[in-house]
N, C-alpha and C positions, 0 to 999 in steps of 0.2 A: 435595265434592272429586271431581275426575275424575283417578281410580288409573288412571294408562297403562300398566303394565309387564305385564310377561309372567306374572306372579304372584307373589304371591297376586293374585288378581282381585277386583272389587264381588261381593259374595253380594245376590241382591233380596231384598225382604222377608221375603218367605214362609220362604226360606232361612233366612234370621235367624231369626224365631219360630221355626219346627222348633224348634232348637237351645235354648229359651227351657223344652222339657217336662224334665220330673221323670226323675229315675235311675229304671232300673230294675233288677231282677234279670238281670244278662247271661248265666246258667245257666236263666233260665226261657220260659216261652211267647208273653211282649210281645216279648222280642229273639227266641226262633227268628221268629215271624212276621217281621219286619222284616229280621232278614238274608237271610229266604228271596224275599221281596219284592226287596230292593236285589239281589240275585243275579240274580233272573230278569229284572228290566229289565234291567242291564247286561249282559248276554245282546245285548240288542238293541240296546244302544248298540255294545256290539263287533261285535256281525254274525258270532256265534259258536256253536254248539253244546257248545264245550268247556269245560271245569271254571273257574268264576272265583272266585280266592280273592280278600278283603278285608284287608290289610295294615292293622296301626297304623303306618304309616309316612311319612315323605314320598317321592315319586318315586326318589331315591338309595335307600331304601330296598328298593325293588323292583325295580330295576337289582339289587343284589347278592343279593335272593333268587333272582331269574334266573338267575343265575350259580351260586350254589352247589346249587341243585338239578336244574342240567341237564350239570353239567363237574365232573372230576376235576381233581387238581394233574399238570401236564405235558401237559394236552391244548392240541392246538395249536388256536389260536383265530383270528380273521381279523376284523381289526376296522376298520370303514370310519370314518373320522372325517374334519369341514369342519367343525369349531368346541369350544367348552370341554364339550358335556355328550355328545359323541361319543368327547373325548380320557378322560371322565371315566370311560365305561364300560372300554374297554381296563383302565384304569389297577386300578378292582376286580377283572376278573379276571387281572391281571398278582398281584394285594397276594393274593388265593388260590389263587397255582402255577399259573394256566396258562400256558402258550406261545403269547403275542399277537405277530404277526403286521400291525402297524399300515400298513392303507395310508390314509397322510392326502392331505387333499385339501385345493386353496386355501381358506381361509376367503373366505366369500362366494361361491362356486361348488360347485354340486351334486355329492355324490360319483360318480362315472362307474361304470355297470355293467358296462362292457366293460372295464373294469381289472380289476372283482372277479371277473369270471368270468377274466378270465389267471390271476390269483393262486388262484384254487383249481385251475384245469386245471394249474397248476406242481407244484402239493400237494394231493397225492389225502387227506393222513395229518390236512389242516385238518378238525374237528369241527363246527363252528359260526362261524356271522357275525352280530359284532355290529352292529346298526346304528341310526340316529337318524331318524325319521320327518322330522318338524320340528326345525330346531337353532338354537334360541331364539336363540345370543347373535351370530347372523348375518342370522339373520334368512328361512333356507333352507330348501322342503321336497326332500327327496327322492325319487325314485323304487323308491318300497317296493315296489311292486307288478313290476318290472322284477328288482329286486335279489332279493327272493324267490324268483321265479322262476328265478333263476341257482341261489340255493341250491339249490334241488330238481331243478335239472336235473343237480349233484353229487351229489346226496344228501345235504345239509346240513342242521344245523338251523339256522333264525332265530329270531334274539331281538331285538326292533324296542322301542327306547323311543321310545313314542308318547306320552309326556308332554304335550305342549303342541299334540297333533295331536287327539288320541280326544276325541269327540264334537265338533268343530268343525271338522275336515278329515274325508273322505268316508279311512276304513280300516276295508275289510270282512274280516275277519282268517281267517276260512273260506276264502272266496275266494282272498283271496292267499297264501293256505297257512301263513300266521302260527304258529311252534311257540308262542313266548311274547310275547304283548304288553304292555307296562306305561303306565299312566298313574296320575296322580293327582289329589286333590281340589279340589287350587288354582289349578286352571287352566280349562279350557272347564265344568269343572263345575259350574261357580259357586256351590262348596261352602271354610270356610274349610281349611287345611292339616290335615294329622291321617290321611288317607288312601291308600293307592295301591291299586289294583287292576290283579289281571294273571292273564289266562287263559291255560293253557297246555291242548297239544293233546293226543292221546293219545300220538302223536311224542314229545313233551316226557317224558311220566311214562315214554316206555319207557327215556330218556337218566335220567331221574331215578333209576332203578333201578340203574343204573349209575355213578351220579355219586357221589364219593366228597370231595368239598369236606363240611368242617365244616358243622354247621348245626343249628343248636337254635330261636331262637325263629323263625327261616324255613322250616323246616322244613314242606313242602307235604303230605306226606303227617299229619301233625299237622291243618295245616289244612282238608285235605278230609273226616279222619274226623270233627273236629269241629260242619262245617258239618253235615254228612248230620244232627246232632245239633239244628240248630238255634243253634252255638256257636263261637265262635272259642276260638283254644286257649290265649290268655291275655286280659288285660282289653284289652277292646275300647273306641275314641272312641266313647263312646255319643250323645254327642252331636248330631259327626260324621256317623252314622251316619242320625239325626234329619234331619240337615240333606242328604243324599246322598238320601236317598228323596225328598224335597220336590223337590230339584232335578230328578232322574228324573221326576216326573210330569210336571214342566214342559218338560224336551228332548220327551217323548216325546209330550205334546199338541202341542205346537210341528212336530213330526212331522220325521226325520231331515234329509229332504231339505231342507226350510226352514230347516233350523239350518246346513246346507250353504250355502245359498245366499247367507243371510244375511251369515253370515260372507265370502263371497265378494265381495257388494259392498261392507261395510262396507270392506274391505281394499283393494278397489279405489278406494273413497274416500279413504282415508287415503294411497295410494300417489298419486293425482291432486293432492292439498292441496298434499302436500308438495313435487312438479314444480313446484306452481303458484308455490310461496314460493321456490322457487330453487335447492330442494337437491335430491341425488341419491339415488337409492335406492345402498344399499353392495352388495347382488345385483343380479345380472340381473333385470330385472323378471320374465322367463319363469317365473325358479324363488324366485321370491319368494312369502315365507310370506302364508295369510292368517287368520295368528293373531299375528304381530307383524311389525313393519316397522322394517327396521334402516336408519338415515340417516346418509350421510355430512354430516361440517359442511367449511365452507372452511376454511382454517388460521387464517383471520383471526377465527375463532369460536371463544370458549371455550362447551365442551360442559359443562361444569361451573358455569359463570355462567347458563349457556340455563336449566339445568335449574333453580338458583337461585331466579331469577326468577320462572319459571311455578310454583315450587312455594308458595314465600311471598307473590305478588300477586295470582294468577290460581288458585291453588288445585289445578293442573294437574301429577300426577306422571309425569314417564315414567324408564326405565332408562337410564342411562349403558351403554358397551360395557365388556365382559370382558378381562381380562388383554391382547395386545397392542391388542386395537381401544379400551381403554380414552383419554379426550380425543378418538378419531376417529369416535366415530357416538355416535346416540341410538336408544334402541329405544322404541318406540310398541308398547302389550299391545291388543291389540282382538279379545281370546278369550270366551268365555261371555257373559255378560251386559251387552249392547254393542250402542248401534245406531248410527246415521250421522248422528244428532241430537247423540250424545256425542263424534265422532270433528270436526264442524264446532266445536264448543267448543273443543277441542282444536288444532286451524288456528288458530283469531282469534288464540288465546295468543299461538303462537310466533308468527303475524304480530306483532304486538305488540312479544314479546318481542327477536326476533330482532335488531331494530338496537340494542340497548343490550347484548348479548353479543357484540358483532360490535367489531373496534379498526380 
């Protein structure tokens, strides 16, 4: 089966087996080794020196640890959203008191940095800007590196969910002055769900000290004194865990840049196919992702019958769109474990498929 969506993604072999060994004791010396391992690679996948904790979680998950251990209730927030997991984070720290500030943006076009810098230069009293690296259900990257910048030229912090960007889009989180970043298992990692990971800076734990949102099993300072230990501070996916190292040696053989690049043609491929069968990318192709490609159909095509098809005859999954772009696009996932061998399978389908969804 060729799984197209944005995730969960294909895990390779090796991934699997991992996943395949024996429990172990998660209070003793097989797991301190191995979280102390998956810690210091991911180190290197973030491009970070700072503290990275390991979540049992999925990506929402560490969206709201984000939040509650860098913001109080009433702190005013500034949150840039162009799609459902941009509007998704405002919406957590709206559900834990704070004061969001929502500036949205068209779906399918990139959120503008010269808005976000008006809106903080209007309000000196804004704390933090949330924002979406990649925004899956558009299909859009944004400019993290610009936008951060803005923050720190306020003096803000950023909190960038980079879900479906970390380790297959190039975000050096040092560099671009990242307080907290978030990803998870099921996407370029090509590990199964069960995970997020997110490094926050020393910025972040001086906000944590202050931040006064509820918080127990999120709880960062739990989390860091436990790792120093070897330990997370309740039961950990050990599995997961298994399977998140296996995949680290392989990005990190594979070597950054190459997993960069890779992904950059495949995407380019997948963006050419799809020109070539007739249809339109739903972004500007400038700021179009290259971890998933969101397609418009003509009216005269059901999205739902496309998908049908390719998934029962051809064996070929991809995502329908989200809430209003739902019947108007289809998203193509070509994150982690993905090459331009599996994205041409992918093309014949919907050549194929395409006139028998089409009235």
């Amino acid at each position: 089966m060729q799984l197209r969506i944005p995730g969960p993604t294909p895990c390779p072999p090796e991934v699997l087996q991992a996943m395949s060994k024996q429990m172990i004791n998660h209070r003793g010396k097989e797991f301190s080794e191995l979280i102390h391992d998956i810690t210091a690679k991911l180190k290197q996948v973030f491009q970070t020196k700072a503290d990275i904790l390991l979540l049992t979680a999925s990506g929402t998950g560490g969206m709201e640890a984000a939040i509650v251990n860098t913001l109080s209730p009433g702190d005013k927030v500034l949150s840039t959203s162009n799609g459902v997991f941009g509007d998704r984070f405002a919406e957590i720290a709206e559900l834990y008191g704070a004061k969001v500030k929502r500036l949205n943006f068209e779906w399918g076009k990139p959120t503008d940095p010269n808005v976000i810098r008006q809106a903080l230069k209007a309000d000196g009293k804004i704390k933090a800007v949330l924002s979406t690296h990649n925004e899956t259900s558009t299909g859009v990257t944004n400019d993290i590196k610009t936008i951060s910048a803005i923050a720190k030229e306020f003096d803000k912090l950023i909190l960038v969910d980079a879900i479906s960007s970390l380790s297959c889009i190039n975000l050096p989180a040092d560099d671009w002055q990242c307080d907290v970043v978030i990803t998870a298992s099921q996407k370029g990692w090509m590990v199964p769900p069960g995970l997020s990971m997110v490094s926050f800076s020393k910025r972040a734990w001086q906000a944590y000290a202050k931040a006064k949102m509820p918080r127990c099993y999120w709880d960062f300072t739990k989390a860091k004194n436990f790792l120093e230990k070897g330990q997370t501070p309740w039961t950990p996916a050990v599995s997961i865990c298994y399977a998140l190292a296996a995949s680290l040696d392989s990005i990190l053989a594979e070597g950054l840049g190459n997993v960069f690049a890779r992904h950059a043609r495949v995407a380019q491929t997948t963006r050419d196919g799809i020109k070539s069968l007739g249809f339109s990318l739903f972004p500007e192709e400038k700021y179009a992702s290259n971890t998933v490609t969101a397609v418009k159909v003509a009216r005269n095509t059901s999205v739902d019958k496309l998908r049908q098809i390719l998934r029962d005859e051809y064996d070929v999954v991809l995502a329908g769109g989200q809430r209003k772009l739902s019947g108007k696009i289809f998203r193509i996932g070509h994150l982690g474990w993905v090459s331009q061998g599996d994205i041409e399978v992918v093309l014949q389908a919907l050549k194929r498929a395409l006139p028998r969804a089409s009235s």
